[in-house]
C-alpha positions in Angstrom: 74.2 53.9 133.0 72.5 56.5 131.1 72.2 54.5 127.9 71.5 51.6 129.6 68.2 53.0 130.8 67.2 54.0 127.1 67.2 50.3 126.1 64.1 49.7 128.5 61.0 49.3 126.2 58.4 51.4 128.0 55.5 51.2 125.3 55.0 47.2 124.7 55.8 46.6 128.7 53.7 43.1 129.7 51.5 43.6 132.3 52.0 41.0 135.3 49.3 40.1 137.4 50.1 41.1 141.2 48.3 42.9 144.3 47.8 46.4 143.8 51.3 48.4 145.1 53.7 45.4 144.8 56.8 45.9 142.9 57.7 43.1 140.8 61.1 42.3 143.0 58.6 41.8 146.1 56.1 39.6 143.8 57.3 36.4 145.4 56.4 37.4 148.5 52.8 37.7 147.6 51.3 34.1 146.6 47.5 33.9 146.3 47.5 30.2 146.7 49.1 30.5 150.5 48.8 32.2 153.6 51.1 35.6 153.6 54.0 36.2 156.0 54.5 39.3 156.9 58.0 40.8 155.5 58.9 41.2 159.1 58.0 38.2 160.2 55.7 39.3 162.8 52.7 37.0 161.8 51.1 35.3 159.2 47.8 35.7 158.0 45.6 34.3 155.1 45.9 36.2 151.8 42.4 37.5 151.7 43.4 39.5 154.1 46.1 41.8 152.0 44.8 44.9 151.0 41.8 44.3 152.8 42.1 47.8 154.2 43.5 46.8 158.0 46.7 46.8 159.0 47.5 43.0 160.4 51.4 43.5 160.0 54.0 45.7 162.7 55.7 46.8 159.0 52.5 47.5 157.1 53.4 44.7 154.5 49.8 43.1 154.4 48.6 46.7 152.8 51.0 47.5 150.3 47.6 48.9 148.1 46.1 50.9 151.1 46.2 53.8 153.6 45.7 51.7 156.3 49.2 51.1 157.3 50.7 54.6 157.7 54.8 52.4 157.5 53.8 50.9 154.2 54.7 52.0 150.9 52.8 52.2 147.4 54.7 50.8 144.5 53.8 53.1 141.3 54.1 51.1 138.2 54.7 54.1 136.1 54.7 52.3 132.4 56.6 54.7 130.1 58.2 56.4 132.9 60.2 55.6 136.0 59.1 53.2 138.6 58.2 54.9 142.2 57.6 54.2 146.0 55.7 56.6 147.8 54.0 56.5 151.5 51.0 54.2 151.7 49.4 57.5 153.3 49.6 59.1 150.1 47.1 56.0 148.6 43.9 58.0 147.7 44.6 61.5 149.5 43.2 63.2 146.6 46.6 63.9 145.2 47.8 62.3 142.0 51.2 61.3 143.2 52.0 58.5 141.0 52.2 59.7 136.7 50.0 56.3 136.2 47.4 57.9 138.3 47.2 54.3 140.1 47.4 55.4 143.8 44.1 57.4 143.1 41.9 54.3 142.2 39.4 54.8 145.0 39.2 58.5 145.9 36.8 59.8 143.3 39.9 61.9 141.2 40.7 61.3 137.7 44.5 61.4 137.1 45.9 61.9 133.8 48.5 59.4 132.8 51.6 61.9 131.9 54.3 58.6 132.3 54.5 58.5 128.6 55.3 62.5 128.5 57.5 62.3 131.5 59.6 59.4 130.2 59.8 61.5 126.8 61.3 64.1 128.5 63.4 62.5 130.5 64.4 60.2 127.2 65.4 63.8 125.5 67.9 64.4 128.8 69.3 61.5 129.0 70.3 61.6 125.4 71.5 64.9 126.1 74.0 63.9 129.4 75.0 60.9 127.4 75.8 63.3 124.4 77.4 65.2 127.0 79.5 62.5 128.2 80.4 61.0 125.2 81.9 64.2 123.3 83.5 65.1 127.1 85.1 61.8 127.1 86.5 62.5 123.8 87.9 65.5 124.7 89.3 63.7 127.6 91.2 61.1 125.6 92.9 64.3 123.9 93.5 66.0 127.1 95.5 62.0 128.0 97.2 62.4 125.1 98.0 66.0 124.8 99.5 65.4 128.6 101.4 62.0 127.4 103.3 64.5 124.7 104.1 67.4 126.9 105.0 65.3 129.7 107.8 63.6 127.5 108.5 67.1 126.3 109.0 68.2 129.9 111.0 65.3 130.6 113.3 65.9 127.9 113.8 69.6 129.3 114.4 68.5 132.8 116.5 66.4 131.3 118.8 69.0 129.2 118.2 71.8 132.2 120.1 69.0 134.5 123.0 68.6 132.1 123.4 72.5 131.3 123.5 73.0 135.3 126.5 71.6 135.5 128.4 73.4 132.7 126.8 76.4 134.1 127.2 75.6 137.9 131.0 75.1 136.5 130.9 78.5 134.4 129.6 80.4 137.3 132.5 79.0 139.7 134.9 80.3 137.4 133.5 83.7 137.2 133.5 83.4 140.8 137.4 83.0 140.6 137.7 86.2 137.5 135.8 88.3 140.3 137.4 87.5 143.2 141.0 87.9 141.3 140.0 91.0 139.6 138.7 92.5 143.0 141.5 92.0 144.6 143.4 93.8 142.4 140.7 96.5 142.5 141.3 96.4 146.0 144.9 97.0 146.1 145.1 100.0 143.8 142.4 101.4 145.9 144.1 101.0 148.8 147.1 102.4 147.4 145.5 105.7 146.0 143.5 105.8 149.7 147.2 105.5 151.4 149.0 108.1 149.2 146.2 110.2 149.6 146.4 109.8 153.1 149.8 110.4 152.8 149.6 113.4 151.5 146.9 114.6 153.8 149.1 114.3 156.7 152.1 116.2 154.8 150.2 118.9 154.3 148.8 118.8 158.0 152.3 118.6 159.2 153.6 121.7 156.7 150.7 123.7 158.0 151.6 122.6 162.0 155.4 123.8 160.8 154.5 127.0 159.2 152.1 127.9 162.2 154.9 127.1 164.9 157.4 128.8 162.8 155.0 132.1 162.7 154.2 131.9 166.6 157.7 131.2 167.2 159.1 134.3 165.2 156.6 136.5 166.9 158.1 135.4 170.5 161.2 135.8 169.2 161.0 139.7 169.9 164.3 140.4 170.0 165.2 137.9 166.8 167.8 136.3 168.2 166.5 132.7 167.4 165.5 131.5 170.4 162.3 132.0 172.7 162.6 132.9 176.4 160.9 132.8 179.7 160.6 136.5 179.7 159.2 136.2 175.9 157.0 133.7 176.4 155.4 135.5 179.2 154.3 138.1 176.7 151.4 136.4 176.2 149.4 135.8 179.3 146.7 133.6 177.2 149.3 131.1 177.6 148.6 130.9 181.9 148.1 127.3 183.3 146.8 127.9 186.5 143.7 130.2 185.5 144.9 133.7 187.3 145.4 135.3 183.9 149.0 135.9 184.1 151.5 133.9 182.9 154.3 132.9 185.7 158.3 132.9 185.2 157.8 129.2 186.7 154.7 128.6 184.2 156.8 130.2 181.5 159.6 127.8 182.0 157.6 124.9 182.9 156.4 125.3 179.1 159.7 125.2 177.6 160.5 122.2 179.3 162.5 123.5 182.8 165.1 125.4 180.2 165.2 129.2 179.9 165.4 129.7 176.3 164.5 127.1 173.2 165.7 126.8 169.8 162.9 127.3 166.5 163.4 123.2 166.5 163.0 122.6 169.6 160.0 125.0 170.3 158.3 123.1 167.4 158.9 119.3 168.5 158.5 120.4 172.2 156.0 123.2 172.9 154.2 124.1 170.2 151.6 121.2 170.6 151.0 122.2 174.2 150.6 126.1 173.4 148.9 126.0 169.8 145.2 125.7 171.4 145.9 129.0 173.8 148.3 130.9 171.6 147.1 134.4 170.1 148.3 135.4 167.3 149.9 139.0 167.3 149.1 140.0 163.5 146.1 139.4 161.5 145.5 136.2 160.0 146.6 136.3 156.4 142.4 135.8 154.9 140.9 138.5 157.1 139.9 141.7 155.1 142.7 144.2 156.0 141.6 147.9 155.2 143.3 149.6 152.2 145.6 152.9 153.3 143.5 156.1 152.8 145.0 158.7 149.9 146.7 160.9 151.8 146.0 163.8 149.6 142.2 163.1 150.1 142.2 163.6 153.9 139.9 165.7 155.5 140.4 168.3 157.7 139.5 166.8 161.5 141.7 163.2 159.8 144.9 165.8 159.4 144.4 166.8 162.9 144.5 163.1 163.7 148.0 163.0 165.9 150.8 161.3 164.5 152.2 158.1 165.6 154.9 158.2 168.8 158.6 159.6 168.4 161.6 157.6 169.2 162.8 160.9 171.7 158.7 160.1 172.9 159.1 156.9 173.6 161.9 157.1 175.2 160.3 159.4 177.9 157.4 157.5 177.8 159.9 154.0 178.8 161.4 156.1 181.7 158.0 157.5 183.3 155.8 154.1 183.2 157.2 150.9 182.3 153.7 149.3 181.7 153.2 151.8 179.1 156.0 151.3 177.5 154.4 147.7 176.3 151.2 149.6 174.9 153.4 151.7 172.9 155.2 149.4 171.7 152.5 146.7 170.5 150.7 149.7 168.8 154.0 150.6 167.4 154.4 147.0 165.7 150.9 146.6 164.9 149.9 150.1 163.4 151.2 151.4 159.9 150.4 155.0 158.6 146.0 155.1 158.2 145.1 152.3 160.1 143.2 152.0 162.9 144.4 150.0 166.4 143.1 146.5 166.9 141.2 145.6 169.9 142.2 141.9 170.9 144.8 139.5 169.5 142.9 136.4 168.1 144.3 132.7 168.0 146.5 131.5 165.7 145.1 129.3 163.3 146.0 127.5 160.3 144.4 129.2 157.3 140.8 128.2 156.3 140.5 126.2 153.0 138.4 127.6 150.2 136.0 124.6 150.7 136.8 122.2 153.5 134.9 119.3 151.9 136.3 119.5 148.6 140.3 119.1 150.7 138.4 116.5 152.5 137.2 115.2 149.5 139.7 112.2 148.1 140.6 113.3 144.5 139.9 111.1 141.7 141.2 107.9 140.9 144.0 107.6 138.5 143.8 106.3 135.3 145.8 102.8 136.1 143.9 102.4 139.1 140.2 103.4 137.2 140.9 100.6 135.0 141.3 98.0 138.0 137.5 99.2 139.2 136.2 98.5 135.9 137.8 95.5 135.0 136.7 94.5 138.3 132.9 96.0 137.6 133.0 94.1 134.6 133.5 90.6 136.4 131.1 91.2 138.5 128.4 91.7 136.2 129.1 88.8 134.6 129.4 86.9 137.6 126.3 87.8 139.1 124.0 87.7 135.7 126.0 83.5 135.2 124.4 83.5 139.2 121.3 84.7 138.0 120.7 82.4 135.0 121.8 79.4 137.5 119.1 80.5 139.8 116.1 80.6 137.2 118.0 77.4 135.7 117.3 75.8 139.5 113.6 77.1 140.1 112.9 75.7 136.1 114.5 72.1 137.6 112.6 72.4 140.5 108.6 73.6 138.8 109.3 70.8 136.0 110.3 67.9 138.6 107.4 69.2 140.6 104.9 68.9 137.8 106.2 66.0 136.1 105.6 64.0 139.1 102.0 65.7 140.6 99.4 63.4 140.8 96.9 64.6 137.5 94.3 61.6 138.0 95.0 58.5 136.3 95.8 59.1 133.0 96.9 63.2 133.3 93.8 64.1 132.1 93.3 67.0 134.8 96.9 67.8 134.2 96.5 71.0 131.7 94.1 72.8 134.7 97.9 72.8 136.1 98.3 76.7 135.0 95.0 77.5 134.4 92.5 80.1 136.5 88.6 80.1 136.3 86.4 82.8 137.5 82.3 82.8 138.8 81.1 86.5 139.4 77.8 86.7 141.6 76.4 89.3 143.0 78.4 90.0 145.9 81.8 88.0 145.0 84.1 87.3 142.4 85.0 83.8 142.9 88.4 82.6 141.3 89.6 78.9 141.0 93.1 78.0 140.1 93.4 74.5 140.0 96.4 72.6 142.0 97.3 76.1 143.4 94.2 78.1 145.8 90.7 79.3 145.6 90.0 83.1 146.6 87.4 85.4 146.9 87.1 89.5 146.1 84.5 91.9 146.3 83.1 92.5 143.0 83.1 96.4 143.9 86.5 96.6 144.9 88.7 95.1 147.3 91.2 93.1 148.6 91.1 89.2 148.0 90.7 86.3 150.4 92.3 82.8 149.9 90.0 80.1 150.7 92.5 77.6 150.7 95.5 76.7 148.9 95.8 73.2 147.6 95.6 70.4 149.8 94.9 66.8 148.1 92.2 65.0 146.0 89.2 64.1 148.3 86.5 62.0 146.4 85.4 59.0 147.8 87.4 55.9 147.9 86.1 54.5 144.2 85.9 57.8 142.7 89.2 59.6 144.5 89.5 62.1 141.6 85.5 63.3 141.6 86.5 66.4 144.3 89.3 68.3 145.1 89.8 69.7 148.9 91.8 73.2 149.5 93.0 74.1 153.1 94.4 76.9 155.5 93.0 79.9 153.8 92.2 83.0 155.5 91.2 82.5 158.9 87.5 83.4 159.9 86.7 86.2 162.5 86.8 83.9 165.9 86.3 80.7 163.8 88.5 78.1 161.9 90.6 78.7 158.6 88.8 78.9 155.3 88.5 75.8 152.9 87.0 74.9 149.8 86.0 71.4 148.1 85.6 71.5 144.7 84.0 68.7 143.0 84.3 67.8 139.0 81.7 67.0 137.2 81.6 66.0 133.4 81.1 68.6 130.8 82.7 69.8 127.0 83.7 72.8 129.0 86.2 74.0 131.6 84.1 76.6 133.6 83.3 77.0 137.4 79.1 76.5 137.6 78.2 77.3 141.1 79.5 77.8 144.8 78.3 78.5 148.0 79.1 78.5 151.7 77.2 75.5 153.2 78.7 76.2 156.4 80.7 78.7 158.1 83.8 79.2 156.3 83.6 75.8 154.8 83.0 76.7 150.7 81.7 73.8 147.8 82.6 74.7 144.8 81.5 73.2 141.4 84.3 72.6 137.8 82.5 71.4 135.1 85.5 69.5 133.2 85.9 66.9 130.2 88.2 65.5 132.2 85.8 64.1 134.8 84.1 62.5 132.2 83.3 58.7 132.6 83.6 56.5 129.4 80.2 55.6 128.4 78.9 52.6 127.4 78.6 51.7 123.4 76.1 53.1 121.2 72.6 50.5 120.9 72.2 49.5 117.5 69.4 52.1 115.7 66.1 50.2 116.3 62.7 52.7 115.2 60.4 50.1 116.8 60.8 51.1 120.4 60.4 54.2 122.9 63.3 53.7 125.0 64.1 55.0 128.4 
């Protein structure tokens, strides 16, 4: 098109007789040698009477060359330039509307003729858009043909990515099997050191429960004869079931299971458990801090005057006067050696605290047969998962190539290598960035956060130029209005760079890619002819 309008000649035009402000298509309208119809075809009037400065038709045809009829248009001739209708009312206003100067030729103004000027000018752009379009469209064809390669490149990819998925897909089911084999082993020997472990947890419990009924059961025993009885067991009044502090001969014996004396075994499998919570122990447990004996020769004069522990001739007495007292005596008699001081309550029996109850808590490590089992098993699992891995990227690869191998690139791919590109537009407020096929989005240029203005949607050009404009959808949505969107249309250039955009309404973006790719194929070059101005 552009080229086509340089082949008109402009300078040596032939001047056709016609009314003044006809075009040359309407010429046959206008015959001097008949009455004129009026385009309309409201009336018909004799020819003197065009241009004669009334207006005769309803469509102002009759004064093409005249204000009269304010409908009417002017036809500028423009030699040298571009032809041009404006409003008869513009017809010798005092303004040089036409470049001819022809729709001033009765109102007293001089107009220059710039047509030959203008259509210089507008010679020198032409040639540059159709320079423009043809290097643009060259750079398309290598854009086609850059696309044609790679896409048979990516073909061949998809291709060898589907036939390595199965050997892979096959590779990771037998790692599967390795792991789950190898874990199951792990899982055995684990259990194994868990259950001797356990094991041997409740061994010890069970030595400690012994050695603590065996203790409590030696200190009932108060007359050593190996077995507990009523009367021993009531010794220890902590031991009361009914809460009135003193332990029964019927709650004694109710305790050792309706007999009247029990056997070490039999207090252990029998009574202990029902005792061990309430029993006090009569001695000190074994890890509280027992004060060393004082140096007899050291002692001081008021700790010689200190009296000395009971008789046997005293005790006796003591047995005969006050039976009660005779217990007192006799627990400080089996808890007091020579320089220590009497205790002041009994306190339970309890097993003996472990240095760190965390670390006997604490499984011990695993053994070396068993160790191995965990890392073997590690060791399949890491392999398992990183096969799982590479068959995962392998999958996405399938799915981006299959995806982009079949995308609609305009007729020939030639839009195809904007696939992974991004272009950005900075004004003054907004950094605009365009990535082709994928979303548009907005930032602040001082800082920010982005906003999508849509995410690809489909090509939207009119129906005989489908790939002129692109249309993006569902971007962020507008305070109490509709989603954003953006259409971006392509025009022809030797470079890939966003030009302009702008919000022509609310929410609703145009954006503007300047693209080789949307170049058309021009015509061919007119042979060199130096005669001629063309336009």
């Amino acid at each position: 098109m552009l080229l086509l309008l340089l082949l008109l000649p402009v300078c040596w035009a032939v001047e056709v007789k016609r009314p003044r402000g006809v075009s040359l298509t309407n010429l046959h309208f206008y015959d001097e040698s008949k009455p004129f119809t009026c385009l309309d075809s409201s009336a018909t009037i004799p020819f003197d009477q065009v241009n004669d400065d009334y207006c005769d038709c309803k469509d102002g045809s009759d004064e093409p060359g005249t204000a009269a009829c304010p409908n009417s248009s002017f036809h500028c001739t423009n030699t040298g330039y571009k032809p041009l209708y404006i409003s008869s009312r513009w017809v010798n206003d005092g303004v040089c509307d036409c470049c001819d100067g022809t729709d001033e030729y009765n109102s007293g103004i001089v107009c220059e003729n710039s047509c030959k000027e203008k259509g210089r000018k507008e010679r020198e752009t032409l040639q540059q858009m159709a320079e423009v379009t043809r290097e643009g469209f060259r750079l398309k064809k290598i854009l086609i043909e850059d696309w044609k390669k790679a896409r048979e490149e990516k073909q061949q990819k998809l291709a060898e990515l589907q036939a390595g998925k199965k050997s892979l897909e096959d590779q990771v089911e037998m790692l599967r099997m390795v792991k789950e084999e190898a874990e199951k082993l792990e899982k055995e020997a684990k259990d194994q050191h868990q259950k001797l472990w356990e094991e041997q947890q409740a061994a010890s419990k069970a030595q400690q429960e012994q050695e603590l009924a065996t203790s409590a059961f030696q200190e009932l025993d108060d007359d050593m004869d190996g077995v507990v009885s009523v009367a021993e067991l009531q010794t220890h009044p902590e031991l009361d079931t009914d809460g009135d502090g003193v332990l029964s001969e019927g709650e004694a014996q109710t305790l050792l299971g309706g007999d009247v004396q029990m056997d070490a075994t039999a207090f252990h499998d029998r009574v202990w458990a029902a005792i061990r919570d309430k029993y006090q122990s009569e001695v000190l447990p074994t890890d509280w801090p027992v004060p060393s004996a004082p140096d007899l020769t050291e002692l001081t004069e008021e700790q010689r005057l200190v009296p000395s522990p009971p008789t046997e001739e005293e005790e006796e007495e003591d047995e005969e006067e006050e039976p009660e007292e005779e217990e007192e005596e006799e627990e400080e008699e089996g808890s007091q050696v020579q320089g220590e001081q009497p205790k002041e309550a009994p306190p339970p029996l309890t097993p003996p605290k472990p240095a760190s109850a965390t670390e006997e808590d604490k499984m011990p490590p695993y053994d070396e047969q068993t160790q191995a089992f965990i890392d073997a098993a590690q060791e399949a699992r890491n392999k398992f998962e990183e096969a799982e891995r590479s068959l995962r990227d392998m999958e996405e690869s399938i799915r981006n190539l299959e995806q982009e191998i079949s995308f609609d690139f305009g007729p020939n791919g030639e839009f195809a290598y904007l696939y992974s590109q991004c272009y950005e537009l900075t004004t003054n407020e907004y950094i605009y960035r365009l990535c082709p096929f994928k979303l548009v989005s907005q930032k602040p240029k001082l800082g920010g956060s982005p906003t999508n203005l849509g995410t690809w949607g489909s090509w939207a050009g009119p129906e005989h130029d489908k790939f002129s404009a692109m249309k993006y959808e569902q971007g962020t949505g507008c305070w109490q209005g509709p989603n954003r969107s953006t259409t971006v249309r392509l025009l022809c250039g030797k470079e890939t760079v966003v030009t302009s955009t702008m919000e022509p309404s609310r929410c609703e973006y145009l954006m503007e890619l300047m693209t080789p790719a949307a170049c058309p194929e021009p015509p061919p070059e007119p042979p060199a002819d130096g005669d001629h101005d063309e336009l």
